[in-house]
N, CA, C and O atoms as CSV, one atom per row, in Angstrom:
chain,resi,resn,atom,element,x,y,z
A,1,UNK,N,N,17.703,12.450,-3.355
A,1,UNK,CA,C,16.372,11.941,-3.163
A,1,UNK,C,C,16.021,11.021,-4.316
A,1,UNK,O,O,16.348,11.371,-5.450
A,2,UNK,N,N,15.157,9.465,-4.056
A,2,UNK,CA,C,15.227,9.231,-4.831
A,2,UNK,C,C,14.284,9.048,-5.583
A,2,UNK,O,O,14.738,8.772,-6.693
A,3,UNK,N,N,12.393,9.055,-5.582
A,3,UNK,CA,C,11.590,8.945,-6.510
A,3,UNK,C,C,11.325,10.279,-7.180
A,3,UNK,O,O,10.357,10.206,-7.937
A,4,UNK,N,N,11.960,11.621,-7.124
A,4,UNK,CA,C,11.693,12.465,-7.502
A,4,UNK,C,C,10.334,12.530,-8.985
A,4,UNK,O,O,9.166,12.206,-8.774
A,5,UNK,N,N,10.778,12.947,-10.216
A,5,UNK,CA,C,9.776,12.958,-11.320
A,5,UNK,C,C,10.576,11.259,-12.306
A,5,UNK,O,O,11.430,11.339,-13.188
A,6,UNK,N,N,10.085,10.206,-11.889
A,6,UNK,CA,C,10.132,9.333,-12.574
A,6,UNK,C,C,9.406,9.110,-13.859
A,6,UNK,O,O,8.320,9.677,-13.984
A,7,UNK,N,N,9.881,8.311,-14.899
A,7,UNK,CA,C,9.087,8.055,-16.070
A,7,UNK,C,C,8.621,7.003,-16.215
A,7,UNK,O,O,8.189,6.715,-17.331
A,8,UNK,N,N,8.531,5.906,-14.966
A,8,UNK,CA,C,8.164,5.066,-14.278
A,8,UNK,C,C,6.377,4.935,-13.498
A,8,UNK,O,O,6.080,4.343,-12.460
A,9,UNK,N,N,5.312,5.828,-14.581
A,9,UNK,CA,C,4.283,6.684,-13.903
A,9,UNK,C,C,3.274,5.833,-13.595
A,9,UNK,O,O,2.271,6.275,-13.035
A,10,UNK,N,N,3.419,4.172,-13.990
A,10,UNK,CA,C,2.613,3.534,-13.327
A,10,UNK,C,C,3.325,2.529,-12.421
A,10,UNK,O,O,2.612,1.526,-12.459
A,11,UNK,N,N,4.269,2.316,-11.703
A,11,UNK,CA,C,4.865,1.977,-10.408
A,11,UNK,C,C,3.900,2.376,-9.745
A,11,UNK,O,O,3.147,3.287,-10.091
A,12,UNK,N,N,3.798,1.469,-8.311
A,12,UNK,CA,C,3.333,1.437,-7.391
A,12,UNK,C,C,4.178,2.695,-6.302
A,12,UNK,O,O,5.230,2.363,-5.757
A,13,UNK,N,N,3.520,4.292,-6.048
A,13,UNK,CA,C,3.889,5.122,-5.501
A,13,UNK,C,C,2.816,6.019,-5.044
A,13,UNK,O,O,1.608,6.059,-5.280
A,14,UNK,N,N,3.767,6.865,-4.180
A,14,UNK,CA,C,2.608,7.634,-3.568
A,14,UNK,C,C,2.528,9.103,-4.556
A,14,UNK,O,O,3.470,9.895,-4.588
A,15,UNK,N,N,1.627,9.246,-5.105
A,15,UNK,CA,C,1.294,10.165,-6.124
A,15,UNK,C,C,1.552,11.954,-5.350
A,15,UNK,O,O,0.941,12.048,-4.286
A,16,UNK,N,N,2.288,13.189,-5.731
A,16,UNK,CA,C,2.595,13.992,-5.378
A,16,UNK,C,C,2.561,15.239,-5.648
A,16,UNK,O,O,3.585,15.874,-5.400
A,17,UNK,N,N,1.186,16.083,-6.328
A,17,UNK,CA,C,0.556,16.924,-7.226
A,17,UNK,C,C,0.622,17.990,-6.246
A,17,UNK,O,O,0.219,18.135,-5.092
A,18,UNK,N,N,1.647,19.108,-7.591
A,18,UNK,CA,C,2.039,20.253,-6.626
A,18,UNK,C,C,1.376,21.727,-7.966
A,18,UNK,O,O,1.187,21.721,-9.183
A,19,UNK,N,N,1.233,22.704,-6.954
A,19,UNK,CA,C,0.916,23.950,-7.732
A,19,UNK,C,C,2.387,24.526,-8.497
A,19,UNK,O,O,3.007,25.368,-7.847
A,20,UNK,N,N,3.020,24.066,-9.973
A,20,UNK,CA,C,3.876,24.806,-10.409
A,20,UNK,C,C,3.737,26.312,-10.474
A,20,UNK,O,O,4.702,27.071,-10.560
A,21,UNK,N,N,2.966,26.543,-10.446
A,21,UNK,CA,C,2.316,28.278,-10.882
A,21,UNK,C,C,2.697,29.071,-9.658
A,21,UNK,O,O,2.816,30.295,-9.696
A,22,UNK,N,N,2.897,28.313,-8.519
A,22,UNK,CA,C,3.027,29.342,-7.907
A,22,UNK,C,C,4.284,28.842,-6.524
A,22,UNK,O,O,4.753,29.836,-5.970
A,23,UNK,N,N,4.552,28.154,-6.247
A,23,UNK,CA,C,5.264,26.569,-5.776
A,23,UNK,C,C,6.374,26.125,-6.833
A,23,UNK,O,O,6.252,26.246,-8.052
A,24,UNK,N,N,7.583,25.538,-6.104
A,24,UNK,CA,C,8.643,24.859,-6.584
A,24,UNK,C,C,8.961,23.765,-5.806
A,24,UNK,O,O,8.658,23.910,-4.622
A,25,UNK,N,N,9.697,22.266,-6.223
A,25,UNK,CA,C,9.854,21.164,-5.255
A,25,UNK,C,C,11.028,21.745,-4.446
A,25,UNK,O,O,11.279,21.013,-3.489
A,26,UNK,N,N,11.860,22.866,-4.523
A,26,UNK,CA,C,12.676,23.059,-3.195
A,26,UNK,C,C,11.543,23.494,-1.883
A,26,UNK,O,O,11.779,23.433,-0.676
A,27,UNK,N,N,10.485,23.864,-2.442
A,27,UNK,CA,C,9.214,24.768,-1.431
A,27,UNK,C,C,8.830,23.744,-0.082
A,27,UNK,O,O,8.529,24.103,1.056
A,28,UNK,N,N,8.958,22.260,-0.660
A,28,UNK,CA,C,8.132,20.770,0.346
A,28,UNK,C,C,9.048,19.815,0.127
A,28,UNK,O,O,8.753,18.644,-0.114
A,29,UNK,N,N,10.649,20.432,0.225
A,29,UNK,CA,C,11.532,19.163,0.040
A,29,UNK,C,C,11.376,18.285,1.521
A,29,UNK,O,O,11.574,17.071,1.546
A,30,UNK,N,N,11.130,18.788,2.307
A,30,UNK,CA,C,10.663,17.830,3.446
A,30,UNK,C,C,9.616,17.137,3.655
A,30,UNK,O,O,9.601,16.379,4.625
A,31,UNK,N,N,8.898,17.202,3.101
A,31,UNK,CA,C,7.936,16.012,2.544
A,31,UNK,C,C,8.027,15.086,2.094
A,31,UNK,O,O,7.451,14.153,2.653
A,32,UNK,N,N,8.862,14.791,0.725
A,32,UNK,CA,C,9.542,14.076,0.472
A,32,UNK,C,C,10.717,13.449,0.849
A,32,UNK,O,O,11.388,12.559,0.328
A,33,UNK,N,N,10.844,14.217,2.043
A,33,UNK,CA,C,12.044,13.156,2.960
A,33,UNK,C,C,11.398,12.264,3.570
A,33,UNK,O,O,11.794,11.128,3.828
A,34,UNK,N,N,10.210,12.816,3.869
A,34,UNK,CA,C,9.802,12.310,5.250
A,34,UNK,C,C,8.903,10.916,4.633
A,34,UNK,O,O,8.473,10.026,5.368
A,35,UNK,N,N,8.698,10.957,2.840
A,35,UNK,CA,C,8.637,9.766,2.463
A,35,UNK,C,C,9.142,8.871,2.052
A,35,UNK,O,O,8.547,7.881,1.626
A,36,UNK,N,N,10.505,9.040,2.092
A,36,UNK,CA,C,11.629,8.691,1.413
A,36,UNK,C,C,12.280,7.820,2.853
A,36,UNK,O,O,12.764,6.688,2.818
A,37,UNK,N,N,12.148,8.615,3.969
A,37,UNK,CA,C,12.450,8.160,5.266
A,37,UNK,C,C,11.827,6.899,5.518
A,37,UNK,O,O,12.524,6.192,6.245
A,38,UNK,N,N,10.792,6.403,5.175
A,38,UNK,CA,C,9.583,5.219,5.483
A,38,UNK,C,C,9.829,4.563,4.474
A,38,UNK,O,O,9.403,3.417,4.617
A,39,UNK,N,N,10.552,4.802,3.034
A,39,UNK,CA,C,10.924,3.777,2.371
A,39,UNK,C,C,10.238,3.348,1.134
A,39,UNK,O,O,10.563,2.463,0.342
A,40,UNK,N,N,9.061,4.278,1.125
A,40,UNK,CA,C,7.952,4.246,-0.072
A,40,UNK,C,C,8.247,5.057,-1.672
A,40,UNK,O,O,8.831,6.141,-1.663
A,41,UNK,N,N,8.065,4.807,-2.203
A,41,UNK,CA,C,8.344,5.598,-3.673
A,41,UNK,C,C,7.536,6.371,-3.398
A,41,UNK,O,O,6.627,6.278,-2.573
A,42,UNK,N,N,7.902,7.478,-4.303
A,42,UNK,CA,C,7.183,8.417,-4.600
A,42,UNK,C,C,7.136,9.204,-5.955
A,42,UNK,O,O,8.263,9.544,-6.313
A,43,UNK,N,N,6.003,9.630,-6.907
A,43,UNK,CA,C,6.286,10.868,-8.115
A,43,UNK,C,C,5.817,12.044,-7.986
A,43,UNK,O,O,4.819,12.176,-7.278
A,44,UNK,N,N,6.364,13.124,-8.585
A,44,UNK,CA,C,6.140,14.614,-8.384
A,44,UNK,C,C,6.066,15.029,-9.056
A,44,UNK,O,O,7.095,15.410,-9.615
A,45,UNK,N,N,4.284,15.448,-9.825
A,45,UNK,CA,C,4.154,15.898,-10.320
A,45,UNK,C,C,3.639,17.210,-10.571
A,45,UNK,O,O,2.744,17.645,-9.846
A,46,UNK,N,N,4.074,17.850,-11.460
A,46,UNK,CA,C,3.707,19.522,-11.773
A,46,UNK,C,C,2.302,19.729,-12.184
A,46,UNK,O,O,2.078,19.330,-13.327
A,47,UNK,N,N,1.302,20.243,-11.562
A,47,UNK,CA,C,-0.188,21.140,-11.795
A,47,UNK,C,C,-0.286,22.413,-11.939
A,47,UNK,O,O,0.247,23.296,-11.267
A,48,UNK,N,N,-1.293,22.538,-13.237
A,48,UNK,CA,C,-1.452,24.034,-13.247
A,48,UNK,C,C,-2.956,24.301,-12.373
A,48,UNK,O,O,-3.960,24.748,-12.928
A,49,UNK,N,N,-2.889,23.934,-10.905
A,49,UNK,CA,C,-3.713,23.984,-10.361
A,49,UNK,C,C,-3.732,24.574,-8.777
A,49,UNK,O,O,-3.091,23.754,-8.121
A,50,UNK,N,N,-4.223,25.703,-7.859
A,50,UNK,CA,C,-4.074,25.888,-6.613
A,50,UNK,C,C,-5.413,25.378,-5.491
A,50,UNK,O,O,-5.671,25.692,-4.329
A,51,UNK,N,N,-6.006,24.545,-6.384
A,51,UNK,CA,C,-7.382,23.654,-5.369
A,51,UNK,C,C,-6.472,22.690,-4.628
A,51,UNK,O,O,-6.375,21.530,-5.028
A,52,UNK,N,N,-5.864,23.079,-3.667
A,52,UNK,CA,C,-5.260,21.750,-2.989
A,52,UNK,C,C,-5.943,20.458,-2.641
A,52,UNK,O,O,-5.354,19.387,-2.781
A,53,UNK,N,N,-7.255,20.542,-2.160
A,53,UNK,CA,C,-8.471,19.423,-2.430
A,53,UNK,C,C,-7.835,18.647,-3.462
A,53,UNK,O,O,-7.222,17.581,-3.397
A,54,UNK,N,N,-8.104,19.391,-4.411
A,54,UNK,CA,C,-8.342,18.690,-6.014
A,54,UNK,C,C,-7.343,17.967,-5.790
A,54,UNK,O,O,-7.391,16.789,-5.438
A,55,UNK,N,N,-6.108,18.786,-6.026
A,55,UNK,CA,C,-4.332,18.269,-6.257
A,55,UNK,C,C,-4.503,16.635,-5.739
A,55,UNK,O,O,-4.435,15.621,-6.434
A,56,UNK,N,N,-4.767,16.765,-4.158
A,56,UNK,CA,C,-4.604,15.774,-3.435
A,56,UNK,C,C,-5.482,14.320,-3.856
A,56,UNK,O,O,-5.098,13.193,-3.541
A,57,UNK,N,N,-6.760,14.626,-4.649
A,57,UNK,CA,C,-7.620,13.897,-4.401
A,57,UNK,C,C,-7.344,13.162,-5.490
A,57,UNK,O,O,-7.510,11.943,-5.522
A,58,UNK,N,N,-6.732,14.127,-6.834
A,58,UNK,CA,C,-6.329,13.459,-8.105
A,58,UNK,C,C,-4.822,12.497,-7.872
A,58,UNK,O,O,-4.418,11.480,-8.436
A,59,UNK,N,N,-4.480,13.004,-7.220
A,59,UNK,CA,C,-3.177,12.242,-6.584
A,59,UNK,C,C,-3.382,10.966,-6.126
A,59,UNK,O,O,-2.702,10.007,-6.490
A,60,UNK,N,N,-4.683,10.889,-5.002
A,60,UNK,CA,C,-4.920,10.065,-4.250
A,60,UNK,C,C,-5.305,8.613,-5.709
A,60,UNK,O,O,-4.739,7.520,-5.732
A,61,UNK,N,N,-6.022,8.931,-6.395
A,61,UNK,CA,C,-6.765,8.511,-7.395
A,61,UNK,C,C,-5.804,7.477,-8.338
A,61,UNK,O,O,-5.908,6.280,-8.605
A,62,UNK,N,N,-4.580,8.770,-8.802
A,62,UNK,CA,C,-4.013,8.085,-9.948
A,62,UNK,C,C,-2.861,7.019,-9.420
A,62,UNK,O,O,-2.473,6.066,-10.097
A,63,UNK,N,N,-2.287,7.407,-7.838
A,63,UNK,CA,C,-1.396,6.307,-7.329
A,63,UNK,C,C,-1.923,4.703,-7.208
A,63,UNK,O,O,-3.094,4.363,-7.043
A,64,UNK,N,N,-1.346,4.260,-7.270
A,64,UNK,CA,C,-1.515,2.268,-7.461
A,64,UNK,C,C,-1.626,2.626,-5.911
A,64,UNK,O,O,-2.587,2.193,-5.276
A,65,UNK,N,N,-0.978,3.150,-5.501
A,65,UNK,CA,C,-1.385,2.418,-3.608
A,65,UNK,C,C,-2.486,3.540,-3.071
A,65,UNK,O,O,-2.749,3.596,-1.870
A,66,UNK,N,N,-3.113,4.430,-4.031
A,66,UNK,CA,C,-4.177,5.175,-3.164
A,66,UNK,C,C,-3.753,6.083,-2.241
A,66,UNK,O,O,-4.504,6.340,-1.300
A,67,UNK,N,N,-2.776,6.576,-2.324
A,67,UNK,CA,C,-2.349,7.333,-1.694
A,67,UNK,C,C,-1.709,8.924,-2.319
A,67,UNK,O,O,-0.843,8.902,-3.193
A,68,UNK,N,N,-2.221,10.214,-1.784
A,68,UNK,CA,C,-1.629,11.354,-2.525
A,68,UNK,C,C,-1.646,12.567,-1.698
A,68,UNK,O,O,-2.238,12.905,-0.673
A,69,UNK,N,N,-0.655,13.192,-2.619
A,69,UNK,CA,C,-0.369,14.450,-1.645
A,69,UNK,C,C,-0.617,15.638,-2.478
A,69,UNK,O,O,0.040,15.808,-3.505
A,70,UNK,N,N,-1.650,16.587,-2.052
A,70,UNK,CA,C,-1.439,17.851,-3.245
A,70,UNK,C,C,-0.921,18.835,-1.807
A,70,UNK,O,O,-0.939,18.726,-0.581
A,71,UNK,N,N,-0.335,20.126,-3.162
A,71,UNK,CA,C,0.555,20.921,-2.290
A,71,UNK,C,C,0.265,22.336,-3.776
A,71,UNK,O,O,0.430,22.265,-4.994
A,72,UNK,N,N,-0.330,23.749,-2.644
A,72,UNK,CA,C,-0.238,24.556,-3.310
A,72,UNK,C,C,-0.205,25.844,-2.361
A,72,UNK,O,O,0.137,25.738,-1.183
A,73,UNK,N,N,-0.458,26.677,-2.750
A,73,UNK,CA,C,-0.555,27.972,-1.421
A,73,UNK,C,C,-1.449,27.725,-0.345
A,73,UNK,O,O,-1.378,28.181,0.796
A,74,UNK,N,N,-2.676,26.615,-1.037
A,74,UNK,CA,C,-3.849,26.820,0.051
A,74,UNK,C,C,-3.597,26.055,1.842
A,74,UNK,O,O,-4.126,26.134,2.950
A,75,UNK,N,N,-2.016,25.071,0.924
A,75,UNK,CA,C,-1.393,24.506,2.598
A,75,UNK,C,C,-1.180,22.816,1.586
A,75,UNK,O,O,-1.259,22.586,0.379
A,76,UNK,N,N,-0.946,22.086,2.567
A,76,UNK,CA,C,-0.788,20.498,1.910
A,76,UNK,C,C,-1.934,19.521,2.560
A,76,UNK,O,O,-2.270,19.429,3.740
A,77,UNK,N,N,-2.469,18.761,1.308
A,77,UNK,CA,C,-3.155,17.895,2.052
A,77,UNK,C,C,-2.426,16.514,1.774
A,77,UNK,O,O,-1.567,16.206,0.948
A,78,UNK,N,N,-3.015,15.864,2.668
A,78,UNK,CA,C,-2.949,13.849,2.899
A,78,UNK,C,C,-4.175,13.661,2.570
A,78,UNK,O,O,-5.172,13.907,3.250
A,79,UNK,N,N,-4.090,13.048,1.103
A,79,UNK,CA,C,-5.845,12.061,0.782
A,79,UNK,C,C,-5.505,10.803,0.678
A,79,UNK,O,O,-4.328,10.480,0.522
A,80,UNK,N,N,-6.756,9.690,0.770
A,80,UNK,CA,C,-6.527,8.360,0.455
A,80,UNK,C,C,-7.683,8.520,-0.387
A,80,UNK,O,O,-8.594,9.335,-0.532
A,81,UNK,N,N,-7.344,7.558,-0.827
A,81,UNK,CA,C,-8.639,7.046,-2.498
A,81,UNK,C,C,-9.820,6.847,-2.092
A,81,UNK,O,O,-10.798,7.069,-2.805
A,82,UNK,N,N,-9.888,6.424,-0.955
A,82,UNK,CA,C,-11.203,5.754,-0.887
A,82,UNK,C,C,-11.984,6.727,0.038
A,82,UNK,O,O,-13.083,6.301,0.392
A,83,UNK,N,N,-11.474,8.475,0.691
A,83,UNK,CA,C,-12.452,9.077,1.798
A,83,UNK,C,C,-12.533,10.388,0.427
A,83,UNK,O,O,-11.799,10.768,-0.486
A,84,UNK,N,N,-13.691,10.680,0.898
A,84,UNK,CA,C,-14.438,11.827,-0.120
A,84,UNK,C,C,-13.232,13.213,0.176
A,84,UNK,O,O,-12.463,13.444,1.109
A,85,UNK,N,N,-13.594,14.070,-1.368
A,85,UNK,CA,C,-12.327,14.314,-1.840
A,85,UNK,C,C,-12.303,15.642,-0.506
A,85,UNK,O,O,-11.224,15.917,0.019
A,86,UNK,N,N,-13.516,16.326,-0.103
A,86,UNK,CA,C,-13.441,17.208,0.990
A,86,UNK,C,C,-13.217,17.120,1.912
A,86,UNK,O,O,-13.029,18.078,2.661
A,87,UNK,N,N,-13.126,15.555,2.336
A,87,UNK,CA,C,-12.761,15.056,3.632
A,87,UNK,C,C,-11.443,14.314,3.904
A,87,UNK,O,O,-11.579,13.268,4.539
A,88,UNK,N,N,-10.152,14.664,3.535
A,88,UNK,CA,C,-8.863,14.400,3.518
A,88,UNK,C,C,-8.307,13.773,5.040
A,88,UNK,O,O,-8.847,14.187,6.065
A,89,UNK,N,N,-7.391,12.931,5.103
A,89,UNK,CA,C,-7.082,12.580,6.118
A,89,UNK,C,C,-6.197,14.074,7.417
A,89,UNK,O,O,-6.394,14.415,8.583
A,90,UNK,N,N,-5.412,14.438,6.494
A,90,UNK,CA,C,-5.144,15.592,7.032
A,90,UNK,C,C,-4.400,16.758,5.993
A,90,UNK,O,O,-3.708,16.529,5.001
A,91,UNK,N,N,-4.868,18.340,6.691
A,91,UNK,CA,C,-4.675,18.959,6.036
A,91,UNK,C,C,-3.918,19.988,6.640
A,91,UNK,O,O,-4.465,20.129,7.734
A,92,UNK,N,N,-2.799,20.947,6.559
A,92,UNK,CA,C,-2.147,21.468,7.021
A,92,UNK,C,C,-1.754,22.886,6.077
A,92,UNK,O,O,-1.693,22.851,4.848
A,93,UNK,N,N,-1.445,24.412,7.092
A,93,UNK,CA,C,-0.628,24.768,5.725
A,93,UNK,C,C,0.033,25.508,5.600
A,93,UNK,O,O,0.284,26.117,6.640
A,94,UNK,N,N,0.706,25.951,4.431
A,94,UNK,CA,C,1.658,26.047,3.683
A,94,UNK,C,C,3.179,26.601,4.984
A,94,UNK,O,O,4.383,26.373,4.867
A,95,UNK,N,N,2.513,27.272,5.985
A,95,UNK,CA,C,3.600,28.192,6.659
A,95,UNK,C,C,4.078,27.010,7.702
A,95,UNK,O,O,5.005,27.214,8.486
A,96,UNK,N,N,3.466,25.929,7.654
A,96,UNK,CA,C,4.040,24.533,9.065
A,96,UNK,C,C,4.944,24.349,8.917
A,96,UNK,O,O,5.333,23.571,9.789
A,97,UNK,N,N,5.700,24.605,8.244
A,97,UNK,CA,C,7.189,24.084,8.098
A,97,UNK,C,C,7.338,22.887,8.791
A,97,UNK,O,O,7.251,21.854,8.128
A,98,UNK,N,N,7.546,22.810,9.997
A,98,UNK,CA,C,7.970,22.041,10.986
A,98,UNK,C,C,6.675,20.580,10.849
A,98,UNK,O,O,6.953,19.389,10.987
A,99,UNK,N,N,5.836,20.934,10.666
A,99,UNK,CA,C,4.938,19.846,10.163
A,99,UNK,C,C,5.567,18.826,9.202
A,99,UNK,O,O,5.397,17.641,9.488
A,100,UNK,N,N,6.227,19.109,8.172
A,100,UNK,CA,C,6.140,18.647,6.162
A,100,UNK,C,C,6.825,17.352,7.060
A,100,UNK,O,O,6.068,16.446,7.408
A,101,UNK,N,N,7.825,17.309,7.310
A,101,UNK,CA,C,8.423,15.955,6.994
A,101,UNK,C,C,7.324,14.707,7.624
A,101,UNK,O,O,7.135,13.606,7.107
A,102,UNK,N,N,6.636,15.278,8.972
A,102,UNK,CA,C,5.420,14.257,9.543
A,102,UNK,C,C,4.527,13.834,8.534
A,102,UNK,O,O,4.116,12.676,8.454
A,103,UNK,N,N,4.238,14.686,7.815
A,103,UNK,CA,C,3.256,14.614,6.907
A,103,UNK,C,C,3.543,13.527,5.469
A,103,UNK,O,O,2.794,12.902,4.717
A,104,UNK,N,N,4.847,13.683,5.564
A,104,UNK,CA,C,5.566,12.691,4.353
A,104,UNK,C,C,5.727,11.590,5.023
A,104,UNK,O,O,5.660,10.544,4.377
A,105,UNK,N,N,5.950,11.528,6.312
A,105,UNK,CA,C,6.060,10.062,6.678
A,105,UNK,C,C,4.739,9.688,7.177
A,105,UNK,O,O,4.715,8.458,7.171
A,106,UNK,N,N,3.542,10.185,7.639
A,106,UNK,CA,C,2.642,9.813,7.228
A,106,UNK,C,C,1.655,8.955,6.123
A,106,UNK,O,O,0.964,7.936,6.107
A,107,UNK,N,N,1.966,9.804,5.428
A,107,UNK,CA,C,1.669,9.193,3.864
A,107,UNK,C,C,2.122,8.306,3.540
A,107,UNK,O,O,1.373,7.607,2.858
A,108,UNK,N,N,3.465,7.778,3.763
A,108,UNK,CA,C,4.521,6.704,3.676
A,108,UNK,C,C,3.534,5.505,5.017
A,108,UNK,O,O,3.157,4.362,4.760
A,109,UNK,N,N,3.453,5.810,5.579
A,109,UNK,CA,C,2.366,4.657,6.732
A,109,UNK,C,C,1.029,4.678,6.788
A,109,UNK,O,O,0.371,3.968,7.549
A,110,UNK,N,N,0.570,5.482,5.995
A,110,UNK,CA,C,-0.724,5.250,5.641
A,110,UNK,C,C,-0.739,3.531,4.424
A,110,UNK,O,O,-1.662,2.718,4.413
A,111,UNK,N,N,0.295,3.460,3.737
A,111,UNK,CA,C,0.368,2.628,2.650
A,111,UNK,C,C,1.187,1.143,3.696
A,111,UNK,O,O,1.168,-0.038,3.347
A,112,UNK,N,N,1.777,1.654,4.874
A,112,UNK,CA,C,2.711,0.260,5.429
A,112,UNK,C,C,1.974,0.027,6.777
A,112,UNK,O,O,2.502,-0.532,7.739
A,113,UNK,N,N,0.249,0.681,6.750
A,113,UNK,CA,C,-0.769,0.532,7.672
A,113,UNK,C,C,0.137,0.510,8.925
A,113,UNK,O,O,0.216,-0.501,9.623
A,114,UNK,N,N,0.914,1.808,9.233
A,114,UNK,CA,C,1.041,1.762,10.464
A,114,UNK,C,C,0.509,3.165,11.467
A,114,UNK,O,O,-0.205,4.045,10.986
A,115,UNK,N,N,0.864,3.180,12.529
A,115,UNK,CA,C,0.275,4.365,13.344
A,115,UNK,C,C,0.937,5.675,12.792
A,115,UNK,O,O,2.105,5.667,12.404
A,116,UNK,N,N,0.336,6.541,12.775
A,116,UNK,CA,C,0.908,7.761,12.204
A,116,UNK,C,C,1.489,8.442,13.318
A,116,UNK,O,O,1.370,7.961,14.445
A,117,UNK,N,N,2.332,9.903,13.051
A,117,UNK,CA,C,2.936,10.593,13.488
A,117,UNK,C,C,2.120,11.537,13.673
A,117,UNK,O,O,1.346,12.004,12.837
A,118,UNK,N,N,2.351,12.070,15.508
A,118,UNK,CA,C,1.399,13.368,15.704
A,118,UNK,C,C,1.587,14.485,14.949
A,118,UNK,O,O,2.743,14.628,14.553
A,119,UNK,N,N,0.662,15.466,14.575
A,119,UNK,CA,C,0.984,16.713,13.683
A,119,UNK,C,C,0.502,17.686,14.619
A,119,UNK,O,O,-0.190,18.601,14.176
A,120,UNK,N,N,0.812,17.622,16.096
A,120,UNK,CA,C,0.474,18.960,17.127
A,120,UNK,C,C,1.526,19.486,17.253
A,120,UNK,O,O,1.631,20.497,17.948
């Protein structure tokens, strides 16, 4: 995989704020396929935080393209920069398995403005 934890932290990527405390990146490696699949960078970073809101919204914030993903027990969200931090594009959780990779390529076309992938 390839944007994993770059030292590259202001590149243009989709920002990726996960709960270390309780969460590991083998936990949502399909997420990161599924952004990796669409072709977008991505960084992954470690929080000592389980507000998935938050995760996501600070994510959304610090990426150059406005785009972020937090990920903790409470499930994963999809934020963009610009919709209020309670109102996430989508939120899913933690047990979807079968969801993560939609959700990464989501995020990945939220930034290449294209139609997203159903999450039913």
């Amino acid at each position: 995989m390839e944007g994993t934890n770059s030292s590259i932290d202001n590149r243009p990527s989709i920002k990726v704020f996960y709960d270390c405390d309780h969460l590991s990146v083998s936990d949502f490696t399909n997420i990161l396929l599924g952004i990796e699949e669409e072709g977008i960078p991505f960084d992954v970073h470690e929080e000592h935080s389980s507000d998935v809101l938050d995760l996501a919204y600070r994510a959304s914030l610090e990426s150059r393209l406005g785009v972020g993903v937090g990920i903790s027990k409470e499930g994963v969200v999809l934020q963009y920069e610009k919709l209020d931090k309670a109102a996430p594009l989508f939120r899913i959780k933690l047990y979807q398995l079968d969801l993560f990779r939609s959700i990464g390529a989501n995020a990945a076309r939220l930034v290449k403005k294209m139609p997203f992938k159903p999450l039913d």
